[in-house]
C-alpha positions, 0 to 999 in steps of 0.5 A: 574157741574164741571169744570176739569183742567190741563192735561189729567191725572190731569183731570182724577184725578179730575173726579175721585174726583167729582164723590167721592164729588156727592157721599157724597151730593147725587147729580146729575153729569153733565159730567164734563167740559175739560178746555182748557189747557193754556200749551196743548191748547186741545179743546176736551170735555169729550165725545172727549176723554172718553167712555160716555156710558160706564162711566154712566153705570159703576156707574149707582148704585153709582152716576147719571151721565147726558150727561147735564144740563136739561131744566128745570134748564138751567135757574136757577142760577149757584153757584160756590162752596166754595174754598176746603181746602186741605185734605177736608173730607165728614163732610166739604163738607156737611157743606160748600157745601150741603147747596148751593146745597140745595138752589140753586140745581146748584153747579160750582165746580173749582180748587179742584186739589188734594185737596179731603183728601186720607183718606176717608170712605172704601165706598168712596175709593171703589169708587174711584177705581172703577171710575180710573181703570173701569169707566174711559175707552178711547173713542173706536177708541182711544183705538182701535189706541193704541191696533194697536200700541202695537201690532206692539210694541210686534211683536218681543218680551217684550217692555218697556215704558219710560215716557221720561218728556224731554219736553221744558216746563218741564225743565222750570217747574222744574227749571232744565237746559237741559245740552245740552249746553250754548244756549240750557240752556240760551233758557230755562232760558229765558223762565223761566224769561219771564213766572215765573208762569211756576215754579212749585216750588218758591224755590230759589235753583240753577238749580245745587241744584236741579239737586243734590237732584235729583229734575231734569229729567235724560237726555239721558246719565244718563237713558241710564247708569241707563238701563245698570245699572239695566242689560237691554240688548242692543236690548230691545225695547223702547216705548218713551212715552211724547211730542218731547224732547228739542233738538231732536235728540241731546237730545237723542242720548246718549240714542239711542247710547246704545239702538237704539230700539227706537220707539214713536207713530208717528213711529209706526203709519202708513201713515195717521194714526194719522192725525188730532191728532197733535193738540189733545195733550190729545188723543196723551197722551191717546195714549201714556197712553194705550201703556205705561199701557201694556207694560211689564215694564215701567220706569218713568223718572220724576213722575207727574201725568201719572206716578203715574195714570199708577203705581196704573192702573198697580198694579191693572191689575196686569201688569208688572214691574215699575220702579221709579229711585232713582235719588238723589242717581243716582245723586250722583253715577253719580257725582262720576268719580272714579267708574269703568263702573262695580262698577257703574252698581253693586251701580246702582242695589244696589240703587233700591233694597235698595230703602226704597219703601213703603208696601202697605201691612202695610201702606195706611193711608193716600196714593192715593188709585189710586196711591197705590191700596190697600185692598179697591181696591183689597181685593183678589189680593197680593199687591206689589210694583213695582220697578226695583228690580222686 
């Protein structure tokens, strides 16, 4: 049994994970629990969000996969699994967890978030592709919404998908402030103080340093200045990926002044459409995830786990551009007032044709597979890596 936490994504992470480790012990997998999430708040269980059929068909040769617990063993005794350490391989998990499931038959496994090594077995990490990009589908009507979305997005033309990661918790996670003045900060560094285990890092670097070593969110302005830079017309069309942005409309408006193609799900939707979904953060996000996968470009704006989950989906799709702004360098071009409009866009391009990405072609050793899809997942298929030189 096992017991998903986080967001949709992380939790996407993890279920790829657990078929991985029933693999290594031969074990039977329980569809795997959705935990509450205390940031969401989503209640929706596997069979709420993910194609159950589809995900036991799809890996009926590699693992068994059971909708629940039979009769037979809802009696017996629960073990939780021994803590993984991080980078665990398949030796520790057959000596630390093999025995218990052997003793017991159940085994709980919690908090293995990342935690499974990157560098597996050619078999295992066949798996686990085959787990992200085909056993993992959204529930039929889920993916039936997002379709509808997408075609209204493509009615007149290409779309690009922005990740936007402007949200309220998200400048508090990153210890980052908005910029969209004093009150407007003040508000997120109380909330900051009032809940210091939002904080993903305990670093004790100013808002300022951060901000410096690109550790921060581009806000409106800066994305603005960067799709100019990189030659993006003023009429692209514009998918706003995430949840509402702190400030509204106020955050977006530097944004919406040099492309006013701005759309989200909610104003593409018809009337009705989404009603009942406001309180399924999750399925929102399974929303957002589909439009973002087929859209023609999509830019991350801030990483975190839907981005790097929809870089790998789209390499292996083989869909269109990605772009991972270089923010540190942006940071600093931004930083210098000396610099004509045209000098800005020619070092804004020079930034991310420059940029010192990885070939996935020469080194995989120890990447995500799911993030960098390589040889194990696409032995036929020319691996590139997607940024805005593309």
């Amino acid at each position: 049994m096992v017991v998903a936490s986080g967001g949709l994504n992380q939790q996407r992470n993890q279920i790829v994970d657990a078929v991985v480790i029933a693999r290594v012990l031969g074990a039977t997998l329980v569809l795997p629990v959705l935990q509450v999430n205390q940031v969401w708040g989503d209640e929706s269980e596997f069979g709420d969000i993910f194609d159950e059929r589809h995900f036991k068909g799809t890996l009926r040769n590699d693992v068994v996969v059971v909708s629940s617990l039979p009769s037979t063993h809802l009696m017996k005794r629960k073990v939780n699994a021994p803590l993984m350490p991080f980078n665990t391989d398949e030796d520790w998990l057959l000596t630390n967890h093999m025995p218990k499931l052997t003793r017991h038959t159940i085994l709980i496994l919690r908090t293995f978030d990342s935690r499974l090594s990157k560098n597996l077995s050619t078999d295992l990490q066949k798996l686990r592709c085959k787990v992200a990009f085909e056993a993992i589908k959204f529930q039929p009507w889920i993916e039936e919404t997002a379709d509808r979305l997408v075609r209204r997005m493509s009615m007149n033309g290409p779309y690009m998908a922005l990740h936007l990661r402007l949200e309220k918790d998200v400048w508090v996670r990153t210890g980052c402030l908005p910029g969209l003045g004093e009150e407007a900060d003040i508000e997120i560094k109380n909330e900051r103080s009032s809940n210091p285990n939002l904080l993903t890092s305990r670093s004790n670097s100013s808002a300022g340093d951060r901000y410096l070593a690109g550790l921060c969110p581009l806000n409106g302005l800066e994305i603005s200045m960067l799709l100019n830079g990189l030659g993006m017309p003023k009429n692209t069309r514009i998918y706003l990926a995430g949840g509402e942005p702190f400030g509204g409309d106020k955050a977006l408006k530097p944004l919406k002044l040099h492309f006013p193609q701005l759309y989200n799900k909610w104003s593409l939707a018809k009337s009705g459409e989404l009603d009942g979904l406001k309180q399924k953060p999750s399925i929102l996000a399974a929303l957002d995830y589909i439009v973002c996968l087929k859209s023609q470009l999509f830019m991350e704006n801030h990483g975190g786990n839907m981005a790097r989950a929809l870089q790998g989906h789209r390499i292996y799709m083989d869909y269109g551009k990605h772009i991972k702004p270089n923010k540190r360098l942006l940071v600093q071009l931004f930083q210098n007032k000396s610099l004509e409009d045209s000098e800005i866009k020619k070092k804004i391009k020079q930034i991310h044709i420059e940029s010192p990405y990885l070939d996935l072609k020469t080194k995989t050793h120890n990447m995500d597979v799911v993030t960098f899809p390589n040889h194990h997942c696409m032995c036929n298929k020319d691996l590139k890596v997607l940024n805005a030189k593309k």
